[in-house]
C-alpha positions as CSV (number, residue, x, y, z in Angstrom):
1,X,11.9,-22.7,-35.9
2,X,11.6,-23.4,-32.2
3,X,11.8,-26.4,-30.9
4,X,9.9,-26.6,-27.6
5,X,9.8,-30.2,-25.5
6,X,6.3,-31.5,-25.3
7,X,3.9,-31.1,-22.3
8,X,4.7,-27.5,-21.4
9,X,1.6,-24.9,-20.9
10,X,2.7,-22.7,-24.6
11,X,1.2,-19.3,-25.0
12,X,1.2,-18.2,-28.8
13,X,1.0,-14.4,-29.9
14,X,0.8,-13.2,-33.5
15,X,0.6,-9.9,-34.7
16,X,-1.4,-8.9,-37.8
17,X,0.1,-6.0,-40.2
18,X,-0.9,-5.0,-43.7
19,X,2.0,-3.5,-46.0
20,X,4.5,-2.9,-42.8
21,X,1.2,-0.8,-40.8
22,X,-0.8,-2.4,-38.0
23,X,-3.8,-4.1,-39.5
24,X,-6.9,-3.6,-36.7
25,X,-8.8,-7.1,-36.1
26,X,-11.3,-4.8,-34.2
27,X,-15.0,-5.5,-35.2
28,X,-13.9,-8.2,-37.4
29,X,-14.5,-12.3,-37.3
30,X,-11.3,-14.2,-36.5
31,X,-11.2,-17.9,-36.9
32,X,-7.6,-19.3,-35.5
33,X,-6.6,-23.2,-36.3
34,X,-3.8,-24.9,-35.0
35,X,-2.8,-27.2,-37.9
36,X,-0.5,-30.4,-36.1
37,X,1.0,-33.3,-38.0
38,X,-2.5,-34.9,-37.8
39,X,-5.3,-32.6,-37.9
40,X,-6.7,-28.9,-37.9
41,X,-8.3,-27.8,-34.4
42,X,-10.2,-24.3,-34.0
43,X,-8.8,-22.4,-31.0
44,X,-10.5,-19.6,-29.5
45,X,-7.9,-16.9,-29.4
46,X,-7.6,-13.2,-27.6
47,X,-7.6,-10.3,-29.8
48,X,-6.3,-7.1,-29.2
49,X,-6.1,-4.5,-32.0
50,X,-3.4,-6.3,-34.5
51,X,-2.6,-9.5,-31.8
52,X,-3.7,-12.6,-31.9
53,X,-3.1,-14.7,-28.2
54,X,-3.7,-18.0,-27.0
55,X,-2.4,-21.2,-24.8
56,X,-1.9,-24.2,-26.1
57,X,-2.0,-26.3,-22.4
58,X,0.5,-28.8,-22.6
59,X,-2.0,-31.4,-21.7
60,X,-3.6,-31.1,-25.1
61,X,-0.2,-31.6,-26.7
62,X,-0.6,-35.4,-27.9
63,X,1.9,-35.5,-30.8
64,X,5.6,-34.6,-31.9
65,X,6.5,-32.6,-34.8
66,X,5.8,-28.7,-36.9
67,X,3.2,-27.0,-36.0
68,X,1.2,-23.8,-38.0
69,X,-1.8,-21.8,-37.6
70,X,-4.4,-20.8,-40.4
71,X,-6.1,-17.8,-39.7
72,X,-9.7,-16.2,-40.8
73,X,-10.2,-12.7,-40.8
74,X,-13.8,-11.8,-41.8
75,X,-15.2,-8.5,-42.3
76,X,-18.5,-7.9,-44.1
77,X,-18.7,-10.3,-47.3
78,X,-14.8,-9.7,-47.6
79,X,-12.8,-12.6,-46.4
80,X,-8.9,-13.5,-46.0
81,X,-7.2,-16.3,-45.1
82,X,-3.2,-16.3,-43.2
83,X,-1.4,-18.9,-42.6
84,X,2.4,-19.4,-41.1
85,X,4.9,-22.0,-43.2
86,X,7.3,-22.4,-39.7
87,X,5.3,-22.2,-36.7
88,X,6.9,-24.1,-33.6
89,X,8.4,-27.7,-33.5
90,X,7.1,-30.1,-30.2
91,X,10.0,-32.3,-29.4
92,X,9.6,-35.4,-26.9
93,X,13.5,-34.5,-25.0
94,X,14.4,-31.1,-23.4
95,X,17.9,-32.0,-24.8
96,X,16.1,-31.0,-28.4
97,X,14.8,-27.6,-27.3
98,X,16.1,-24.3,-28.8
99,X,15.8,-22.6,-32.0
100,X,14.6,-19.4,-32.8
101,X,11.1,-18.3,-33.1
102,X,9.4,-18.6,-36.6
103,X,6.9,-16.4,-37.9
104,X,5.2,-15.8,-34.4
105,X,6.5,-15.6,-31.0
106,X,5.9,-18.7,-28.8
107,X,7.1,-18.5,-24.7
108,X,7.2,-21.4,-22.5
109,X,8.6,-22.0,-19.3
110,X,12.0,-23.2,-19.3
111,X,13.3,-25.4,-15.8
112,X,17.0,-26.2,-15.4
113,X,17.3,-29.7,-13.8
114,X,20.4,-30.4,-11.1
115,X,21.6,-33.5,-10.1
């Protein structure tokens, strides 16, 4: 799981496949929560064909610890729900960072501090 240090600007992308092929969210009704240590927030997130995008600004990070997306994928009456089991650790020291990435890819921006 990545561990990524707390206040950073954090732009998410997941991609969506069915059986190993690419599973089209086109036409379809995605709902995208970001599950933290202490609640479930609905994010409005990019789609394009199979990804799933969105920032998480690092002025809306308020707490420490795992977090995991749920996601909705509506179409018709037919409904599924996704969710990750290791999404992205926020740590309060850059001396905690690293990792790798979990079940979706995570970027931030990474700045090297000189004395």
């Amino acid at each position: 799981m990545q561990r990524i240090r707390i206040g950073n600007d954090l732009s998410v992308s997941i991609s969506i496949y069915n059986n190993g092929a690419i599973y089209d969210l086109t036409g379809k009704t995605v709902k995208l929560y970001l599950i933290s240590p202490v609640s479930k927030t609905l994010i409005t997130p990019t789609i394009n064909s199979n990804n799933i995008s969105f920032v998480f600004p690092g002025s809306d990070q308020k707490v420490c610890g795992e977090y995991n997306v749920e996601i909705e994928i509506t179409s018709g009456s037919n409904k599924n729900t996704l969710d990750s089991c290791e999404g992205f650790k926020l740590v309060d020291r850059s001396c905690k960072i690293g990792g790798d990435d979990g079940e979706f890819e995570v970027s931030s921006i990474q700045l090297d501090f000189e004395a």
